[in-house]
C-alpha positions as a Markdown table, in Angstrom:
| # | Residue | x | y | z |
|---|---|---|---|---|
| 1 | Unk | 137.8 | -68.0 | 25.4 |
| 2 | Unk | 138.4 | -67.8 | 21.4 |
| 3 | Unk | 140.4 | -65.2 | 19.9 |
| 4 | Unk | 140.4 | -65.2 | 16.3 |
| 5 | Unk | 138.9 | -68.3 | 15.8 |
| 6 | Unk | 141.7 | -70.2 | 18.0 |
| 7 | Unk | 140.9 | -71.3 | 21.8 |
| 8 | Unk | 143.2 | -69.2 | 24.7 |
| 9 | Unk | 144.6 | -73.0 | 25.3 |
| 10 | Unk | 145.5 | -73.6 | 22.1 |
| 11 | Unk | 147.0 | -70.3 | 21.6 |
| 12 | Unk | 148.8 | -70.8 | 24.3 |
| 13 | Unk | 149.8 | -74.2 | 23.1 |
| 14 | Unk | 151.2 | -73.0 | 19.9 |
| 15 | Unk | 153.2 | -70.0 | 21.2 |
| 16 | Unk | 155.0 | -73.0 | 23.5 |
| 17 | Unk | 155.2 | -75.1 | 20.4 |
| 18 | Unk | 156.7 | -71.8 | 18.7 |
| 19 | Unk | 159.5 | -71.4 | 21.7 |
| 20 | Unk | 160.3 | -74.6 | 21.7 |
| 21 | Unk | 161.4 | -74.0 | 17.3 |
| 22 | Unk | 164.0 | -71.3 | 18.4 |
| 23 | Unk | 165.4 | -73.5 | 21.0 |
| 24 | Unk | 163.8 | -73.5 | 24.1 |
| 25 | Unk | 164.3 | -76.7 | 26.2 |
| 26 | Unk | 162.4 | -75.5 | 28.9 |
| 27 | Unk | 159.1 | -75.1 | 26.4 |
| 28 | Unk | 160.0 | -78.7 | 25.1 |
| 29 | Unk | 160.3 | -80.2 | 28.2 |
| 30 | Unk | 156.7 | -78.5 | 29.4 |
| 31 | Unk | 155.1 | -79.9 | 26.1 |
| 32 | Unk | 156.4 | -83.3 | 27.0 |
| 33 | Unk | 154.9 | -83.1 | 30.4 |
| 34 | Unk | 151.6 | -82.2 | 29.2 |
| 35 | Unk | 151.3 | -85.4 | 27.0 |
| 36 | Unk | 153.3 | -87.8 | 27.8 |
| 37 | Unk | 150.8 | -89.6 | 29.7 |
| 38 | Unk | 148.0 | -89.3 | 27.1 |
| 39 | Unk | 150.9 | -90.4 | 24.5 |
| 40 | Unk | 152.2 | -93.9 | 26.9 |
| 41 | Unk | 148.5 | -94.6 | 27.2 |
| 42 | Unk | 148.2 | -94.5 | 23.1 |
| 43 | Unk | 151.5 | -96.8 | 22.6 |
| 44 | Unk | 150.2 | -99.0 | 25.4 |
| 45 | Unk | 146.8 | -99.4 | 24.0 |
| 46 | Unk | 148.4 | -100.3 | 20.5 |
| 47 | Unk | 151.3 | -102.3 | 21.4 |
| 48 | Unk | 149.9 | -104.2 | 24.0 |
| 49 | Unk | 153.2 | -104.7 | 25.7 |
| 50 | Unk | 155.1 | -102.3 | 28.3 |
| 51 | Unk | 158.3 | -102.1 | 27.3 |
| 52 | Unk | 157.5 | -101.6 | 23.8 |
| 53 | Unk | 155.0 | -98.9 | 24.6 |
| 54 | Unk | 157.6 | -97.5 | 27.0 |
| 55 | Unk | 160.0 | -98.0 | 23.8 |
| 56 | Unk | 157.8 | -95.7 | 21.8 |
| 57 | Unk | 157.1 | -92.8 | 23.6 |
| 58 | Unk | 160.7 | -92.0 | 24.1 |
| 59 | Unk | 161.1 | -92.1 | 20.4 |
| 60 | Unk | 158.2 | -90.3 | 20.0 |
| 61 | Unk | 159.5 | -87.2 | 21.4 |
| 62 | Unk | 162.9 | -87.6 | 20.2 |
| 63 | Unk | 161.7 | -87.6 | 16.5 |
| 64 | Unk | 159.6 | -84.8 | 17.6 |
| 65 | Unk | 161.9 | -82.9 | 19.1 |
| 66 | Unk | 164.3 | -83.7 | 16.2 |
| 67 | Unk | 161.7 | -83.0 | 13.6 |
| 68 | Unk | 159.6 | -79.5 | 15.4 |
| 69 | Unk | 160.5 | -77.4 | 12.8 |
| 70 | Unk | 158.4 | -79.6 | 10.1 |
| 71 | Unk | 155.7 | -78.9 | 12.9 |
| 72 | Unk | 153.4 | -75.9 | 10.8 |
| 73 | Unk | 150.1 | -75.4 | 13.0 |
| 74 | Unk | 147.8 | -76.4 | 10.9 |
| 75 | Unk | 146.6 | -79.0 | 12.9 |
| 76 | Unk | 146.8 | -79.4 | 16.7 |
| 77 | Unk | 150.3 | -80.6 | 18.3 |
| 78 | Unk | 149.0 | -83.2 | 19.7 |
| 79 | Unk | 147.4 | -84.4 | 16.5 |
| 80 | Unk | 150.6 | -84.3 | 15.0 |
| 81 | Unk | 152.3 | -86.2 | 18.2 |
| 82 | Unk | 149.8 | -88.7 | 18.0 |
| 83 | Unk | 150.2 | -89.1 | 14.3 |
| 84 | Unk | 154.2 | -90.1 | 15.6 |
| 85 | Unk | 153.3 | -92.0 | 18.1 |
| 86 | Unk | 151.2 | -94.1 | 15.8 |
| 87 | Unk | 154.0 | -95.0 | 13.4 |
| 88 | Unk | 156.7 | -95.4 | 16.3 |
| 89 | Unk | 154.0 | -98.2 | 17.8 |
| 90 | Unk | 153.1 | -100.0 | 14.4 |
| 91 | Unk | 156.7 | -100.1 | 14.1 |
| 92 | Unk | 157.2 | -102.4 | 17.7 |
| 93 | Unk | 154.3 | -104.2 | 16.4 |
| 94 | Unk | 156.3 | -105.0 | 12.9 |
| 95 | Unk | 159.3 | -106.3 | 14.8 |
| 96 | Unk | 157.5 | -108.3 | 17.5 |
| 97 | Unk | 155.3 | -110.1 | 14.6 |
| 98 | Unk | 157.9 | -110.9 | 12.4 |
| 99 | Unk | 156.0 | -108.9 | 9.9 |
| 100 | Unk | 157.8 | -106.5 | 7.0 |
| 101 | Unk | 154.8 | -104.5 | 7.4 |
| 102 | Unk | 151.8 | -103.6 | 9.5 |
| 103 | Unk | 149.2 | -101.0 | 8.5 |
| 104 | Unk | 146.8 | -99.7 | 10.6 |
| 105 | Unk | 145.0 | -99.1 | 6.9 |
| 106 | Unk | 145.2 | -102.5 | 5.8 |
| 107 | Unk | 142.1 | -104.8 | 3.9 |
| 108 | Unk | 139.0 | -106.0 | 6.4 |
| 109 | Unk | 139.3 | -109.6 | 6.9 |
| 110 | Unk | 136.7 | -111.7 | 5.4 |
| 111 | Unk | 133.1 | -111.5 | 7.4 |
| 112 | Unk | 134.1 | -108.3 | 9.2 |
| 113 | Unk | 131.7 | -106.4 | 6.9 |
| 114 | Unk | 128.6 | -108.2 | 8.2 |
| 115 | Unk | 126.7 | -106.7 | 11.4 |
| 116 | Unk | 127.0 | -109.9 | 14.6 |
| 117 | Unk | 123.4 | -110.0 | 15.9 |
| 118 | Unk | 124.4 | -109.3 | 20.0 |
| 119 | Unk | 123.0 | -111.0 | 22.7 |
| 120 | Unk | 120.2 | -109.6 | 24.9 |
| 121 | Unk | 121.9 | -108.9 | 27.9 |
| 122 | Unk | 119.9 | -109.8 | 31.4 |
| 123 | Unk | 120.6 | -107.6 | 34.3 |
| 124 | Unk | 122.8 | -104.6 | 34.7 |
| 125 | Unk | 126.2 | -105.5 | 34.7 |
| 126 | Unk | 126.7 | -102.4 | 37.3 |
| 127 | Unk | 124.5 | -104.4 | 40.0 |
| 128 | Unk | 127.3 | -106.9 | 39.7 |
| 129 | Unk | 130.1 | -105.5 | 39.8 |
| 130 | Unk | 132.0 | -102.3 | 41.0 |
| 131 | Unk | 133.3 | -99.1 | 38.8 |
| 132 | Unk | 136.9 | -100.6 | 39.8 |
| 133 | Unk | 135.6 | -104.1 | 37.8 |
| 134 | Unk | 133.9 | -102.5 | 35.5 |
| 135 | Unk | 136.9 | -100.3 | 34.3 |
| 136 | Unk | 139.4 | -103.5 | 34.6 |
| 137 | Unk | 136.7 | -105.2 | 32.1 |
| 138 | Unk | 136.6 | -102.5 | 29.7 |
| 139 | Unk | 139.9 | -102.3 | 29.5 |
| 140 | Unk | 140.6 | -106.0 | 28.6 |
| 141 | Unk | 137.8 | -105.5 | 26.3 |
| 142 | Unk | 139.6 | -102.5 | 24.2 |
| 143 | Unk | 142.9 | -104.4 | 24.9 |
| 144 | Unk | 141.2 | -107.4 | 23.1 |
| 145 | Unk | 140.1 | -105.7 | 19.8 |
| 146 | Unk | 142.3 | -106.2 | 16.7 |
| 147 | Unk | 145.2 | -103.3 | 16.7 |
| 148 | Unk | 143.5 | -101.8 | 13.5 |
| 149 | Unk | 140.3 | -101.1 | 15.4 |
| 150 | Unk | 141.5 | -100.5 | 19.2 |
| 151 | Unk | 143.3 | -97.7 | 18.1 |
| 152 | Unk | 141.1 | -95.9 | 16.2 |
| 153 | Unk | 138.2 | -96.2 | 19.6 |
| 154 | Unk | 141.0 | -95.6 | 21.8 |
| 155 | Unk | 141.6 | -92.1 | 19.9 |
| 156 | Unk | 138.4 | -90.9 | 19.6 |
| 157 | Unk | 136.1 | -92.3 | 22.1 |
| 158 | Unk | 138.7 | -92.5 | 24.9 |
| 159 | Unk | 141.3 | -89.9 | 24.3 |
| 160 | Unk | 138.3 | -87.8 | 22.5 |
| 161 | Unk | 140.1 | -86.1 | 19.6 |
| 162 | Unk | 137.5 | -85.5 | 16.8 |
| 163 | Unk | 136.9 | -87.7 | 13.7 |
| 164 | Unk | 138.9 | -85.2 | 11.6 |
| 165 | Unk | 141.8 | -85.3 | 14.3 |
| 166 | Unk | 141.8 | -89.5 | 14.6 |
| 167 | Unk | 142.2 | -89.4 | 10.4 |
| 168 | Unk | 145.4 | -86.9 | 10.5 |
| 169 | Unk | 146.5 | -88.5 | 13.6 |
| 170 | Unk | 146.3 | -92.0 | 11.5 |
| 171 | Unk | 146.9 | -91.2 | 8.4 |
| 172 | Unk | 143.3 | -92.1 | 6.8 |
| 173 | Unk | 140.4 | -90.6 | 5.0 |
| 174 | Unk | 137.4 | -89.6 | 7.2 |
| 175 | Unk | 135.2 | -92.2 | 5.7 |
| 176 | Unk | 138.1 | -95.1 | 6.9 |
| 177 | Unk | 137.8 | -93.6 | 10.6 |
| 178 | Unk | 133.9 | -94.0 | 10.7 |
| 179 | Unk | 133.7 | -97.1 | 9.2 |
| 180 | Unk | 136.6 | -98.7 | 11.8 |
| 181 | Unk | 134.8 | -96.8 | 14.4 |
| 182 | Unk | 131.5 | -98.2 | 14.2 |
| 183 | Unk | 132.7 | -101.8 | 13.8 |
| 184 | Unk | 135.2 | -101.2 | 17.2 |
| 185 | Unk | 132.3 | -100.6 | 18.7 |
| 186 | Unk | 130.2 | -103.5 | 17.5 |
| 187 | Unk | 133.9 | -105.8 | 18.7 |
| 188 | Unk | 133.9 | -104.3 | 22.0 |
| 189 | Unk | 129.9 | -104.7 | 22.5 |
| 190 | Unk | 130.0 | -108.4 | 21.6 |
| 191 | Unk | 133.3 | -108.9 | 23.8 |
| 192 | Unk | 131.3 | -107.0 | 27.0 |
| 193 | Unk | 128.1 | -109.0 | 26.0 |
| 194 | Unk | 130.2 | -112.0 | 26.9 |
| 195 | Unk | 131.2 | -110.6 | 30.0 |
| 196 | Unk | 128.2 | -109.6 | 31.5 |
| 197 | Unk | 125.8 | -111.9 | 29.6 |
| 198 | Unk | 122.8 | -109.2 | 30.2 |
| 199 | Unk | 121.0 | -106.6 | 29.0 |
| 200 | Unk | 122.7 | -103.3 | 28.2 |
| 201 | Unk | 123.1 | -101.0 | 30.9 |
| 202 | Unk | 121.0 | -97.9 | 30.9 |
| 203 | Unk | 122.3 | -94.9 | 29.2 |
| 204 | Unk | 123.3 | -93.3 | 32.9 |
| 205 | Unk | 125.1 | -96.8 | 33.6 |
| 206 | Unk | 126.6 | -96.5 | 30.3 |
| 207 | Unk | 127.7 | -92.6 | 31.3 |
| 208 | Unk | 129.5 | -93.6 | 34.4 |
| 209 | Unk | 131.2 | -96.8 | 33.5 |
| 210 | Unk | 132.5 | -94.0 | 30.6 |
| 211 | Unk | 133.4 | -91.8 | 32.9 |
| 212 | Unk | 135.3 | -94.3 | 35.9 |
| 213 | Unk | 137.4 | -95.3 | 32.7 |
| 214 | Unk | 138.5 | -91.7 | 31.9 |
| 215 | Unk | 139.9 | -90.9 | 35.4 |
């Protein structure tokens, strides 16, 4: 249902966001519950290391928590979570690299501009293996992709927020999220070409391995 142009859910959302302003634990602590898995899964996907992603989450809801009253609606809470949870797991990344800084924004290495022709891929990788294999292989497959890129598929074709959503939520220009996107896609299709080494699955087989990663 929409009232005034804003979803019941989201409306209901943002009068929990509100409660939780004046003081409310008890709205805080229901916000929490509704996304601290989506959040772990982010910091997991980006960190690539449990205790780190573990690391982030909690200090993704403190700063939240300690920083709610910055929170103005324009954009969804969770946009504005994720956005946090970004920056609290670039920041593990930075200390576990050694590196001063680490920008989900930064320069394209040399080459990744140009389109890798893929392999023709013989036989449909779902004839050889189950949903439970197939979603272990996509998995590795995301986990494989360079951080810059694995996020930005992990947030919109995984966690499904919308490309205007994955910019706020990282802090780029709508153009930057399209461009990362398609080339995330290109990484994962030559690392799940390696895999399976055979034709591309038909769009339904495409469909449900989509789906058996979701659940």
């Amino acid at each position: 249902m929409v009232i005034n142009g804003i979803d019941q859910a989201a409306r209901v959302e943002l009068d929990t966001v509100h409660r939780a302003q004046t003081g409310n634990r008890e709205a805080f602590t229901g916000l929490v519950k509704t996304y601290q898995r989506r959040i772990y899964a982010l910091t997991r996907q980006i960190t690539q290391n449990e205790q780190d992603a573990e690391d982030a989450l909690q200090d993704t809801f403190l700063k939240a928590y300690l920083h709610l009253g910055k929170f103005e609606g324009r954009a969804r809470f969770y946009t504005w979570l994720t956005r946090i949870a970004v920056n609290e797991s670039i920041a593990r990344l930075r200390i576990r690299s050694g590196k001063r800084e680490v920008s989900l924004d930064e320069p394209l290495q040399h080459g990744d501009d140009a389109v890798h022709e893929v392999a023709v891929w013989y036989g449909n990788p779902e004839e050889r293996h189950s949903q439970t294999e197939l979603r272990g292989i996509l998995n590795q497959s995301i986990a494989g992709l360079p951080a810059i890129y694995r996020t930005v598929f992990w947030l919109r074709d995984v966690d499904e927020l919308s490309i205007e959503e994955t910019a706020a939520a990282l802090g780029v220009s709508v153009p930057a999220v399209k461009t990362r996107l398609v080339r995330a896609r290109l990484l994962l299709r030559e690392r799940l070409t390696k895999r399976f080494n055979g034709r591309p699955p038909s769009r339904e087989s495409a469909t449900s391995s989509s789906a058996a990663h979701r659940q």
